[in-house]
N, C-alpha and C positions, 0 to 999 in steps of 0.2 A: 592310091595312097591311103586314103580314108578304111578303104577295104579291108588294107593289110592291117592296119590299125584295130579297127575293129576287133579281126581273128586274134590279135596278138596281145589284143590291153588283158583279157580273162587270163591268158598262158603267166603272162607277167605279173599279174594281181592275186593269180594261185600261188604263184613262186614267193612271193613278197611274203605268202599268208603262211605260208609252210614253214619257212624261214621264222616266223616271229612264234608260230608255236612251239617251231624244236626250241629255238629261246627259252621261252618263258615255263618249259618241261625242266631245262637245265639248272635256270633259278631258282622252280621249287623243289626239285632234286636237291639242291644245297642246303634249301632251308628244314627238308624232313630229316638229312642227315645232322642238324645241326638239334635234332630233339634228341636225348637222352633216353637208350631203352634199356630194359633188362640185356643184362650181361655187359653192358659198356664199363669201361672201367672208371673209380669214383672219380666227380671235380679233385678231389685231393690228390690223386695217380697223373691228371692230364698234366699237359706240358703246355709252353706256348710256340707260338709260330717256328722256334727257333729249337725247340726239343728241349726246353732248359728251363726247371723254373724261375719265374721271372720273379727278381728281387728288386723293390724300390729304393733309388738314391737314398730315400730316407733312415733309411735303416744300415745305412753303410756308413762306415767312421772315415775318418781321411785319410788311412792306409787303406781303405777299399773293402776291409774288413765287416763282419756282419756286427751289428753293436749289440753287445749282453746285458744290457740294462731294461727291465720289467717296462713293460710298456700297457698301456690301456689299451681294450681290446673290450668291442661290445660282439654278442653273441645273439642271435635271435633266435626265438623259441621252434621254429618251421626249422633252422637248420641242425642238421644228425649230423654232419661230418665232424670229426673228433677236428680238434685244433694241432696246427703245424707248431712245431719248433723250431727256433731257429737252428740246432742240431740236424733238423729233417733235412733243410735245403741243404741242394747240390749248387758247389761253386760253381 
């Protein structure tokens, strides 16, 4: 019994070790896809989970409506993307 044990603990602990590399290939697969390259389309273009720009409750009136009232809005010097309207968003 010990014996077979032996031959079999390596076979088992290769398999476990393989198993957690294809893993941890996967996870960083996601995260280099989750870097921004040339030709990607801008943060302004993307969408979210659901293919829809996401619009916060905030900004919604209580017909569900977007509100047209001038709002404060800070801009930081590092950011180039031009600023959205509320005309831009898709219902």
């Amino acid at each position: 019994m010990t014996d077979l044990l032996t031959h079999l603990f390596p076979l088992i602990y290769g398999g476990f070790f393989l198993l957690l590399l294809w893993q941890a290939f996967r996870v960083m697969a996601r995260g280099f896809s989750a870097v921004p390259r040339p030709g990607d389309p801008l943060p302004s273009q993307r969408t979210d989970r659901t293919g829809r720009l996401t619009i916060h409750p905030e900004l919604l009136d209580a017909e569900g409506q977007l509100i047209r009232d001038d709002l404060l809005t800070v801009r930081f010097s590092a950011d180039q993307d031009p600023p959205l309207s509320p005309s831009d968003a898709q219902p």
